[in-house]
N, C-alpha and C positions, 0 to 999 in steps of 0.2 A: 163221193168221188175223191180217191186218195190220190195225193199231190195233183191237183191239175196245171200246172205251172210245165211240168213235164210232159202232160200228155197234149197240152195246145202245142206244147216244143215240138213235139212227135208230127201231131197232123200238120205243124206249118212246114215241116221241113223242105229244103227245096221248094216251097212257094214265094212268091214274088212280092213282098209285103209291102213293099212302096206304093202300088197301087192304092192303098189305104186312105195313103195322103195325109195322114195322121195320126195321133194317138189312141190305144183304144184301153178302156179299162174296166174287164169280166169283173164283177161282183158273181160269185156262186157262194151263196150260203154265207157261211164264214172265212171264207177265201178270197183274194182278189189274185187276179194274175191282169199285167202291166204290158200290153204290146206297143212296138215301136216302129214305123215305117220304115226302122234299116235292119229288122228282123230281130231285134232284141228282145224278150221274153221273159219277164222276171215277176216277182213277187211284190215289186214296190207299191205301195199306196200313194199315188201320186196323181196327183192333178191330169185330166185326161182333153181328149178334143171330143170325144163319146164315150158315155161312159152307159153299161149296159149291165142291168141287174136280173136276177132270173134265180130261178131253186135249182139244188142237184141234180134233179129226177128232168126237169124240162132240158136241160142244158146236156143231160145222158143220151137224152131223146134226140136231140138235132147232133151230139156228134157219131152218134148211130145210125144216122141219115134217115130215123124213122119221126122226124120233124121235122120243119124247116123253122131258119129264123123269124120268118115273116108271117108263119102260121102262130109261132110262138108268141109275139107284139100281138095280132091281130085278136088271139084270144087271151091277154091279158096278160099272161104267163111268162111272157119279157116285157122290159121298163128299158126305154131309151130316152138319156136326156144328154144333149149338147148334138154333133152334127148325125144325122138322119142319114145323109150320106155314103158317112163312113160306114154306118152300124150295116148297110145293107151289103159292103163291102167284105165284110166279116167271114158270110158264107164259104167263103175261097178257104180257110184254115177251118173254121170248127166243122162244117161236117162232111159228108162222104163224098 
């Protein structure tokens, strides 16, 4: 997945990121990309409120809306550690 920093930019556009309620912070591979409940979207490695780890290929899958996030946790192939909450909130931006 080249630059995904851009492409969460892409599908969050115009959504309402506040509803989050917090920080969120993609682990893809060797990538991280950094969201922020006033729609801020960067590449920073920083301390997060959920922070959510997963491979290329699974993380391709749910923003092609041929996964879901919660099928992706349930069969292993996403890692969430900090709020549970947030991480389910996610769906709204990463996929279809």
């Amino acid at each position: 997945m080249d630059n995904l920093v851009e492409l969460i930019q892409t599908n969050a556009e115009g959504k309402d990121l506040s509803v989050l309620g917090g920080t969120v912070k993609l682990v893809v591979d060797d990538q991280v990309v950094f969201v922020k409940p006033d729609g801020e979207i960067s590449g920073s490695d920083e301390e997060a409120d959920c922070t959510m780890t997963i491979d290329s290929e699974t993380m391709q899958s749910i923003m092609n809306g041929e996964t879901s996030g919660q099928a992706a946790f349930m069969t292993g192939k996403l890692k969430v550690s900090g709020d549970m909450g947030i991480a389910l909130k996610t769906q709204s931006f990463l996929g279809k």
